[in-house]
FIKOLZA-1660 file (N, C-alpha, C; in steps of 0.1 Angstrom, whole numbers, plus 5000, padded with zeros to 4 digits):
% residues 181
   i   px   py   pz ch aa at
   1 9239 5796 7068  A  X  N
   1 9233 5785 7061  A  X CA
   1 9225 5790 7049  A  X  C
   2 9219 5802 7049  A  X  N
   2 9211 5806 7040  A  X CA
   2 9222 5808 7028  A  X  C
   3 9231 5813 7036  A  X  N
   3 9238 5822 7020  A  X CA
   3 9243 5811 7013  A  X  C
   4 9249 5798 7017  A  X  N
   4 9249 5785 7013  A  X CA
   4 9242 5782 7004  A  X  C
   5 9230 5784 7010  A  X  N
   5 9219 5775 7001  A  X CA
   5 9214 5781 6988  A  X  C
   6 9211 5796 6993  A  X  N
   6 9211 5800 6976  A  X CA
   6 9220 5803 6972  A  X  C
   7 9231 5806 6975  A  X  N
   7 9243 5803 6964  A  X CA
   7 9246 5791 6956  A  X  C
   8 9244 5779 6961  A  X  N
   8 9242 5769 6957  A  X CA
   8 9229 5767 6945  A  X  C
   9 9219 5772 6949  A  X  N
   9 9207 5772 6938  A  X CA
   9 9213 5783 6927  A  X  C
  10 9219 5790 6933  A  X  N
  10 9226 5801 6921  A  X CA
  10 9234 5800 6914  A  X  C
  11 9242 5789 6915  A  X  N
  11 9255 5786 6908  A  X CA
  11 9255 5772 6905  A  X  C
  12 9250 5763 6910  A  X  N
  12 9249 5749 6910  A  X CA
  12 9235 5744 6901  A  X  C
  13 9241 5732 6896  A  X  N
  13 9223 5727 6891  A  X CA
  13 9212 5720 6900  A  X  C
  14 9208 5725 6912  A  X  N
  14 9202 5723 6923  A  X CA
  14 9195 5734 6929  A  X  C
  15 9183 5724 6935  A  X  N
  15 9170 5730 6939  A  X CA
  15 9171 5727 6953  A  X  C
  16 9161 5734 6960  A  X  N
  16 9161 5728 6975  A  X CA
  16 9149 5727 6978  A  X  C
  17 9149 5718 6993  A  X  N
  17 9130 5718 6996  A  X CA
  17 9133 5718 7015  A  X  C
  18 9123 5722 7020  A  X  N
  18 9128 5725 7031  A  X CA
  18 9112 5712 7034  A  X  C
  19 9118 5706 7047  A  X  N
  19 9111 5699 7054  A  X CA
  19 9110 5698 7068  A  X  C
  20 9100 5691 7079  A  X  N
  20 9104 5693 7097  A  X CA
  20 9109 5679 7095  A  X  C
  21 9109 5668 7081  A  X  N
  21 9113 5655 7083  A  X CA
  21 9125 5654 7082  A  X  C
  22 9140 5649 7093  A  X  N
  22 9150 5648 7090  A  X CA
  22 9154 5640 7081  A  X  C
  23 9143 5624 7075  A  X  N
  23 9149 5613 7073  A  X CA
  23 9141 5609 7058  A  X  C
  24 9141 5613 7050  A  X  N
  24 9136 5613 7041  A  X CA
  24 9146 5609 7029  A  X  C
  25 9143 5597 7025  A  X  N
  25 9156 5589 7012  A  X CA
  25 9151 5596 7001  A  X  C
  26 9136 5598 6995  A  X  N
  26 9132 5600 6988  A  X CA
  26 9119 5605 6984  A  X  C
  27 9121 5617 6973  A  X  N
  27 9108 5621 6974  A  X CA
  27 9095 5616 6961  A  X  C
  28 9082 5617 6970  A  X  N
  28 9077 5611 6960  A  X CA
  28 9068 5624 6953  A  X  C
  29 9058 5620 6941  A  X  N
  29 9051 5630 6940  A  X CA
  29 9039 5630 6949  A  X  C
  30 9032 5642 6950  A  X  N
  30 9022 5644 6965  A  X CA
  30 9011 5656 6956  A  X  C
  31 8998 5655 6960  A  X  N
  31 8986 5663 6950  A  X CA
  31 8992 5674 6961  A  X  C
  32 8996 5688 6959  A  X  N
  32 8995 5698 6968  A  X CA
  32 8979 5704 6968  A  X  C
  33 8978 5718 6976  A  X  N
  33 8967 5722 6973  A  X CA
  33 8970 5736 6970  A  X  C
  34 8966 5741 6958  A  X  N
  34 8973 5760 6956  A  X CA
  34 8961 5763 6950  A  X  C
  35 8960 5777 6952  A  X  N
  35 8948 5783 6941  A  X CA
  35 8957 5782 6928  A  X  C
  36 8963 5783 6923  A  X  N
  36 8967 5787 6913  A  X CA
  36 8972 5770 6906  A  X  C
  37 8971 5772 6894  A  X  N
  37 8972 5756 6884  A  X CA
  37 8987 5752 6889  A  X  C
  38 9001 5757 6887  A  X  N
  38 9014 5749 6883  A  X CA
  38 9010 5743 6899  A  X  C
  39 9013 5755 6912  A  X  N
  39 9010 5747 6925  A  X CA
  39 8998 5737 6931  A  X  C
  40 8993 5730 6921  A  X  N
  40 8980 5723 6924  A  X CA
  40 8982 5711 6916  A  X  C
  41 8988 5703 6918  A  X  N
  41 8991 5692 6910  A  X CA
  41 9002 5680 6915  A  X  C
  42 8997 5672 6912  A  X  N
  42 9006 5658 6918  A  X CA
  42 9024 5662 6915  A  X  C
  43 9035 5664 6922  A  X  N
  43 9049 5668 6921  A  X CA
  43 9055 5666 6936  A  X  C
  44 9065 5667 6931  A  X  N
  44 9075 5666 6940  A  X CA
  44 9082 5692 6940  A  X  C
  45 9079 5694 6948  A  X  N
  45 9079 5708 6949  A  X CA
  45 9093 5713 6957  A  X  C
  46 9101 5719 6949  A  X  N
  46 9111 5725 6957  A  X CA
  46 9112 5738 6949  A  X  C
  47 9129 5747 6958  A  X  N
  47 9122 5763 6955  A  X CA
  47 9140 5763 6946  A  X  C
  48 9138 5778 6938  A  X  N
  48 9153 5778 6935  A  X CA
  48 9161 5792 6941  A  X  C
  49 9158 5790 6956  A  X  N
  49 9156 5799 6966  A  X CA
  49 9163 5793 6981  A  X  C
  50 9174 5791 6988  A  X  N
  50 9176 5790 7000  A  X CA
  50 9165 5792 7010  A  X  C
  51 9165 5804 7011  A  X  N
  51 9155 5816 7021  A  X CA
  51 9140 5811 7022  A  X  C
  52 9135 5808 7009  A  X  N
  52 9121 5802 7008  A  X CA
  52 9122 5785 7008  A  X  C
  53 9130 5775 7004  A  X  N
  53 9130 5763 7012  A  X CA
  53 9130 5765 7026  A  X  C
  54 9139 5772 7035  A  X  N
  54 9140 5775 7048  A  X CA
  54 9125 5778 7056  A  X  C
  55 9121 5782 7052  A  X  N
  55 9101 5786 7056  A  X CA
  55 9099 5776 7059  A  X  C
  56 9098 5764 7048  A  X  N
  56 9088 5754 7052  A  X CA
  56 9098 5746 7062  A  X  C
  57 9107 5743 7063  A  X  N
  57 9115 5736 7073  A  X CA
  57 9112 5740 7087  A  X  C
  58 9111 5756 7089  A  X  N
  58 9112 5759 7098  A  X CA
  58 9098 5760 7106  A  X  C
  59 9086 5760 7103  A  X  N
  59 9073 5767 7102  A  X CA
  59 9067 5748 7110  A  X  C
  60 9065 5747 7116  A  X  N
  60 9060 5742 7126  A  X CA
  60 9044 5739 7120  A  X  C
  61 9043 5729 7112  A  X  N
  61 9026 5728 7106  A  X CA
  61 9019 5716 7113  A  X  C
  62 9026 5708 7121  A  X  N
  62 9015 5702 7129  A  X CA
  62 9010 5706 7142  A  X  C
  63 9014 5717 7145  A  X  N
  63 9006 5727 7157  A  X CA
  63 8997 5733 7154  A  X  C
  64 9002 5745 7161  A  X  N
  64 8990 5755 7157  A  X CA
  64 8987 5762 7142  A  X  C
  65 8997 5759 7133  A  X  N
  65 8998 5764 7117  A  X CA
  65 8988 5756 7107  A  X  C
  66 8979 5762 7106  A  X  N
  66 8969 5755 7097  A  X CA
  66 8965 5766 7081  A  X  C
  67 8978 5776 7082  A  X  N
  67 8974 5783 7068  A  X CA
  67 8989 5791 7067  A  X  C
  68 8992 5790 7054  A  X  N
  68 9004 5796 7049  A  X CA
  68 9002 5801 7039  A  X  C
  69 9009 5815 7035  A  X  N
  69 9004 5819 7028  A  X CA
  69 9022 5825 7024  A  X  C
  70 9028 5826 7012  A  X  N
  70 9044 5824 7015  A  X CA
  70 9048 5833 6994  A  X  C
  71 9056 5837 6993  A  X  N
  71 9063 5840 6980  A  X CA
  71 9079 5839 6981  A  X  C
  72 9086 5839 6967  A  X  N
  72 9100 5841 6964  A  X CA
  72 9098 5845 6955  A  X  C
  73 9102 5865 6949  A  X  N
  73 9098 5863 6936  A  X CA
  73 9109 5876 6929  A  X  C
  74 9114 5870 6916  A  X  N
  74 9122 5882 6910  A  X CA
  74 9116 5883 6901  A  X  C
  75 9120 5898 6894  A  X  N
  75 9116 5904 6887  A  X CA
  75 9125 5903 6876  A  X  C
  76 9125 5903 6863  A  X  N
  76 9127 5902 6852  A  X CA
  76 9131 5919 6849  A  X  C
  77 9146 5920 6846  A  X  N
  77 9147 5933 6845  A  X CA
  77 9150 5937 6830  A  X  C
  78 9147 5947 6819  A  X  N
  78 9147 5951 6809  A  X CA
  78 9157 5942 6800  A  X  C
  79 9172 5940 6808  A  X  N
  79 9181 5937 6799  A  X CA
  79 9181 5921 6802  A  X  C
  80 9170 5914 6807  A  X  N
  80 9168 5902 6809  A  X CA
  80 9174 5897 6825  A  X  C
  81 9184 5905 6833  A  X  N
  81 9188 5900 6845  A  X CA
  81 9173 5897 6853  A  X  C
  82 9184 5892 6868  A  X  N
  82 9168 5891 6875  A  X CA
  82 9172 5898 6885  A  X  C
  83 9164 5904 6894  A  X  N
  83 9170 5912 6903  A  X CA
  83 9169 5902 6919  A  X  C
  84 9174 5908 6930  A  X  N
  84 9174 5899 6936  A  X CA
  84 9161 5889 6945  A  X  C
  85 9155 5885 6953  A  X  N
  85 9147 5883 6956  A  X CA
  85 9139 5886 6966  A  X  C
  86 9125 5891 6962  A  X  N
  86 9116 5897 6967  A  X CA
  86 9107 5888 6977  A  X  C
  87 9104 5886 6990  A  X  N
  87 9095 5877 7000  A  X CA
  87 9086 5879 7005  A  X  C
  88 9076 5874 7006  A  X  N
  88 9066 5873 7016  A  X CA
  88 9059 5861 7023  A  X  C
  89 9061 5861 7040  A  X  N
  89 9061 5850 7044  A  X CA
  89 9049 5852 7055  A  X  C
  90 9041 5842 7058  A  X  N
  90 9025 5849 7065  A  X CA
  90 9018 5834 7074  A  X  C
  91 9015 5831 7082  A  X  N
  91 9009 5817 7089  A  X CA
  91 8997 5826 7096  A  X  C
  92 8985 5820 7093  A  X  N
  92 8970 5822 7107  A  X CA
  92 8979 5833 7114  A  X  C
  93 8972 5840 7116  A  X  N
  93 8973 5847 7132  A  X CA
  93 8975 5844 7142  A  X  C
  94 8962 5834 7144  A  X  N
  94 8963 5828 7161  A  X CA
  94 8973 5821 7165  A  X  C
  95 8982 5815 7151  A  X  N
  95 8990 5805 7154  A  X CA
  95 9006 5816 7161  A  X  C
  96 9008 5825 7156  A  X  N
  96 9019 5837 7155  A  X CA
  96 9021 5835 7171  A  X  C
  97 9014 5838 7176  A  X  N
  97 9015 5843 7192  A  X CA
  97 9025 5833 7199  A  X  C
  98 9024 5819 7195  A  X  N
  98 9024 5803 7200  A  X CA
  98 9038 5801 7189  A  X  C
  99 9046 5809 7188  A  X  N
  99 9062 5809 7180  A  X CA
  99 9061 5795 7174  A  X  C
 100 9055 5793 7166  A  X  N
 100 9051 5777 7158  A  X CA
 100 9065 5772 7149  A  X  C
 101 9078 5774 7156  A  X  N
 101 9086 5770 7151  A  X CA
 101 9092 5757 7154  A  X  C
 102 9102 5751 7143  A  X  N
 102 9107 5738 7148  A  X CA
 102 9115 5740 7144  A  X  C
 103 9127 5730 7145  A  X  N
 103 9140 5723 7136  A  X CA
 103 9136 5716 7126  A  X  C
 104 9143 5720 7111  A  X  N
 104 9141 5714 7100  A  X CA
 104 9150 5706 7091  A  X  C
 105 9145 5709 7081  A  X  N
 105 9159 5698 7074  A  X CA
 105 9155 5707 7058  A  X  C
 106 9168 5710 7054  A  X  N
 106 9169 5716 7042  A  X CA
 106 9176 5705 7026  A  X  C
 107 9171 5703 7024  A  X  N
 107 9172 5692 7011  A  X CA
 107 9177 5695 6995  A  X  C
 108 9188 5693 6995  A  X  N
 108 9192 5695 6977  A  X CA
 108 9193 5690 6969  A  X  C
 109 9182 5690 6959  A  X  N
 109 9180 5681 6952  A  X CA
 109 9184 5683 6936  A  X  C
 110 9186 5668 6929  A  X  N
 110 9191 5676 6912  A  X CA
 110 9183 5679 6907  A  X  C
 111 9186 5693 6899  A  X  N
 111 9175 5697 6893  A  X CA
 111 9169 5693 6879  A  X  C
 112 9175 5678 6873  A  X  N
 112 9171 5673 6863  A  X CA
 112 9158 5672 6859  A  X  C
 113 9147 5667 6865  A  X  N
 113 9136 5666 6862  A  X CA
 113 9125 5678 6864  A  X  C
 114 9130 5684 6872  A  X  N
 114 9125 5699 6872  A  X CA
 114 9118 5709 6863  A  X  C
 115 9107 5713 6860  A  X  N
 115 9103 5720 6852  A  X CA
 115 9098 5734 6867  A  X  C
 116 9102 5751 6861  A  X  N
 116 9102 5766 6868  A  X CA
 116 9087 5764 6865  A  X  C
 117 9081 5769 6874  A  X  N
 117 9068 5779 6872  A  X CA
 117 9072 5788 6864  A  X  C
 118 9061 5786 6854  A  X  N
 118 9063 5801 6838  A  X CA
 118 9067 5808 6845  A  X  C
 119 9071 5818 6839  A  X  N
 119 9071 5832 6840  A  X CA
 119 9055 5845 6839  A  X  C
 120 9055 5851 6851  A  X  N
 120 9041 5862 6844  A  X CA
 120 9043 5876 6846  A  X  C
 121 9034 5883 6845  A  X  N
 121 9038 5898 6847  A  X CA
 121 9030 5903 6854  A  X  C
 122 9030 5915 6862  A  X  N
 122 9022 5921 6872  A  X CA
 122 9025 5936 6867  A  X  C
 123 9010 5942 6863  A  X  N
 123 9009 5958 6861  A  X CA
 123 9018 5964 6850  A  X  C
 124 9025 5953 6840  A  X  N
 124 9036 5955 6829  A  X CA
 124 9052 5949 6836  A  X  C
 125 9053 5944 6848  A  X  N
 125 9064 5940 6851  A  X CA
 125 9067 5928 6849  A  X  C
 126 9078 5920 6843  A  X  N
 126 9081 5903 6841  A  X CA
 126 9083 5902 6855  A  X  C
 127 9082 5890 6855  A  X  N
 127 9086 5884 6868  A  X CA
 127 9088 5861 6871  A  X  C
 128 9095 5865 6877  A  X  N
 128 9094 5849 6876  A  X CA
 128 9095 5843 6894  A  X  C
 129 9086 5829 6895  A  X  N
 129 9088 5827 6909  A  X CA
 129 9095 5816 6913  A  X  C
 130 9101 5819 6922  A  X  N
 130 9112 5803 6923  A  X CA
 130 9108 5788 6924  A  X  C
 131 9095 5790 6923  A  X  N
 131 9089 5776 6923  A  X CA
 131 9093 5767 6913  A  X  C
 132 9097 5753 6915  A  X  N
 132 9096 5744 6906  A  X CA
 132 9091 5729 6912  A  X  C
 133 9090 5721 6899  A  X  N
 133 9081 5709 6901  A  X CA
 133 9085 5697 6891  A  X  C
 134 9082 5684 6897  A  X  N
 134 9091 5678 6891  A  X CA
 134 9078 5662 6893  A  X  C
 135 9075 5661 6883  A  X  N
 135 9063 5650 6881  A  X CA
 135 9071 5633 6883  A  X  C
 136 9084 5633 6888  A  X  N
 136 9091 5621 6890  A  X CA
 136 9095 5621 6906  A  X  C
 137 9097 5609 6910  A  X  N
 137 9104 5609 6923  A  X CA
 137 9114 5610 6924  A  X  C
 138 9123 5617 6930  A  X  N
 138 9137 5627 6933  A  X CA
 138 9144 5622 6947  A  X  C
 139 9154 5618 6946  A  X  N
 139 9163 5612 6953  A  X CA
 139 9174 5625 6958  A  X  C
 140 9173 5627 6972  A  X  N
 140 9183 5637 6974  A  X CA
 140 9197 5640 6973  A  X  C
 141 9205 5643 6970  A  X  N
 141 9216 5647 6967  A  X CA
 141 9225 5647 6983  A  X  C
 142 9224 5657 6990  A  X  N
 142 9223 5664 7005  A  X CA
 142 9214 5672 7013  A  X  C
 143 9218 5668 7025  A  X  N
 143 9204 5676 7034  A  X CA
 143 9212 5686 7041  A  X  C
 144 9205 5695 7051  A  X  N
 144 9214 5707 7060  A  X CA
 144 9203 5711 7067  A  X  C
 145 9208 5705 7079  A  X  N
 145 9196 5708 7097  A  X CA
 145 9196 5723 7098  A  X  C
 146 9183 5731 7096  A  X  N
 146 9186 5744 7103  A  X CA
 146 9172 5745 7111  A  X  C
 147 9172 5756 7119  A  X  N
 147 9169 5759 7129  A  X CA
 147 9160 5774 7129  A  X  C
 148 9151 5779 7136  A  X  N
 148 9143 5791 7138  A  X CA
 148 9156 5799 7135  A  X  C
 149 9162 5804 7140  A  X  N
 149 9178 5816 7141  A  X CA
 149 9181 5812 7130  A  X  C
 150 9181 5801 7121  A  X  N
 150 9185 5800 7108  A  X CA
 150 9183 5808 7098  A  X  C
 151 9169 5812 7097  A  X  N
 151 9157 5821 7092  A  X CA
 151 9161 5833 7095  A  X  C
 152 9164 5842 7083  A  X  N
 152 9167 5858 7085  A  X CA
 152 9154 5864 7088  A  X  C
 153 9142 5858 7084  A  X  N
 153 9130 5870 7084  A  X CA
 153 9123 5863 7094  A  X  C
 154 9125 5856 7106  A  X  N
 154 9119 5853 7113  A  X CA
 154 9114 5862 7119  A  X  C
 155 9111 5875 7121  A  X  N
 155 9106 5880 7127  A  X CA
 155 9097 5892 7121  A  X  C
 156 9098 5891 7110  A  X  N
 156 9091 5893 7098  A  X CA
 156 9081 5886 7094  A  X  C
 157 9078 5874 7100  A  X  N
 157 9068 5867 7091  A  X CA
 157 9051 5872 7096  A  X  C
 158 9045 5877 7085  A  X  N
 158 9033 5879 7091  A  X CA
 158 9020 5873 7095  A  X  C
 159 9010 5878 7104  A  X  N
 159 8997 5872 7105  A  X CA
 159 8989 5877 7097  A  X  C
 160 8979 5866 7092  A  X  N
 160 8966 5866 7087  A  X CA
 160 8957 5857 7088  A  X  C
 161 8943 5863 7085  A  X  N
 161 8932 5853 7087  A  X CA
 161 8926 5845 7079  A  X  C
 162 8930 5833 7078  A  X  N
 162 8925 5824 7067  A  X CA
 162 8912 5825 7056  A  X  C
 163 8903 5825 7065  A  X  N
 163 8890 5832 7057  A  X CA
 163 8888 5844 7048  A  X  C
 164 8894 5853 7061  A  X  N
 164 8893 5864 7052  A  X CA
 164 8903 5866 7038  A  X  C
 165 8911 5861 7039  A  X  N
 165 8921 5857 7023  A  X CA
 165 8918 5848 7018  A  X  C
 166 8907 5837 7017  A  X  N
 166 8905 5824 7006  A  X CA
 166 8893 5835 7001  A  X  C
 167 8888 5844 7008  A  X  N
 167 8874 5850 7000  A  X CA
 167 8881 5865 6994  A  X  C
 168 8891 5867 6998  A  X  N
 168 8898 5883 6986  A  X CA
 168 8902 5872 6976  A  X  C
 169 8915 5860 6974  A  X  N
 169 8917 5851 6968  A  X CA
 169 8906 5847 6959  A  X  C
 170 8893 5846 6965  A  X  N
 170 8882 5839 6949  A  X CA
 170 8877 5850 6945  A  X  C
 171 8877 5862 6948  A  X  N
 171 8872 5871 6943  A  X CA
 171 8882 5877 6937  A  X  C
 172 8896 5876 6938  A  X  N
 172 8906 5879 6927  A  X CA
 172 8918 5874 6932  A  X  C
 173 8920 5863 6922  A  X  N
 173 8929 5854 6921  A  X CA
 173 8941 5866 6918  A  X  C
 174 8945 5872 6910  A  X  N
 174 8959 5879 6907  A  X CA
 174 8960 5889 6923  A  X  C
 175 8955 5886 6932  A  X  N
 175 8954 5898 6940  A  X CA
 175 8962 5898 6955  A  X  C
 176 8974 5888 6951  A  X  N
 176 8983 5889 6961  A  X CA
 176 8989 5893 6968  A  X  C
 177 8989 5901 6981  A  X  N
 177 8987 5889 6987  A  X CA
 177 8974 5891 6999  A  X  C
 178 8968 5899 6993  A  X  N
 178 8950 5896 6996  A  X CA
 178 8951 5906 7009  A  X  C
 179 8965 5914 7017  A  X  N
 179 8959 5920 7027  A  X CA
 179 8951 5932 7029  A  X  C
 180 8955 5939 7019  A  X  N
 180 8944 5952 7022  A  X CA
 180 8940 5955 7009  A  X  C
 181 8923 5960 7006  A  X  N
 181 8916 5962 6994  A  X CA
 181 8922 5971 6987  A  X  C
% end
């Protein structure tokens, strides 16, 4: 299902958003909460990433999951390509132990109204993140039920401690992804 979905975001004009809601006709815009400005604002949010819609579908946030901390990100390579995509996927600690998984729903939506998070650079490198955002309500195209086993990096996803990353986070914002000084 994964290779589906971003082949589809890769070849197709279509975004995805991953949700635990199967039944969703349409999406509205919603204030998120991000440190950072594009993710902090009233939108409708999907990725142009299979792999990283699949997170949030699968990631179980009315349990024990009270903190996510998550990336999709390529790098902008000299002759303008992008290389393939780089992840990092992370929920609370305490929640880790307690497999906070569900069944999700993976959502593809047109990507007409869509505006990418800019582009930025890290240490001289371009880079761009699959994020996008779309200040209108978005009607889905097709959905695709997947599952914990759906997820390649399930067992990869790491713990951390909320506190201790909202205080590396305000003391440096560029300083992702806040686990060791």
């Amino acid at each position: 299902k994964w290779q589906f979905l971003c082949w589809a975001c890769d070849t197709k004009d279509v975004l995805v958003h991953g949700s635990g809601d199967p039944n969703i006709a349409e999406f509205e815009p919603r204030q998120s909460n991000d440190i950072f400005e594009f993710g902090n604002r009233r939108a409708v949010y999907a990725a142009s990433d299979g792999i990283w819609a699949m997170y949030f579908a699968i990631v179980d946030r009315d349990g024990p999951v009270r903190s996510l901390m998550n990336a999709c990100v390529r790098v902008i390579n000299e002759d303008g390509s992008r290389s393939e995509p780089y992840y990092f996927f992370s929920v609370n600690s305490d929640a880790l132990p307690h497999e906070p998984w569900r069944q999700g729903t993976i959502y593809i939506l047109p990507r007409d109204t869509f505006e990418q998070q800019a582009r930025g650079e890290m240490r001289g490198t371009p880079y761009e993140i699959q994020q996008w955002a779309s200040p209108d309500a978005v009607t889905p195209l097709a959905k695709v039920a997947v599952g914990p086993d759906d997820f390649p990096f399930l067992s990869q996803i790491l713990p951390h401690d909320p506190e201790v990353i909202r205080e590396r986070a305000q003391r440096d914002p560029e300083g992702f992804p806040w686990f060791d000084e």
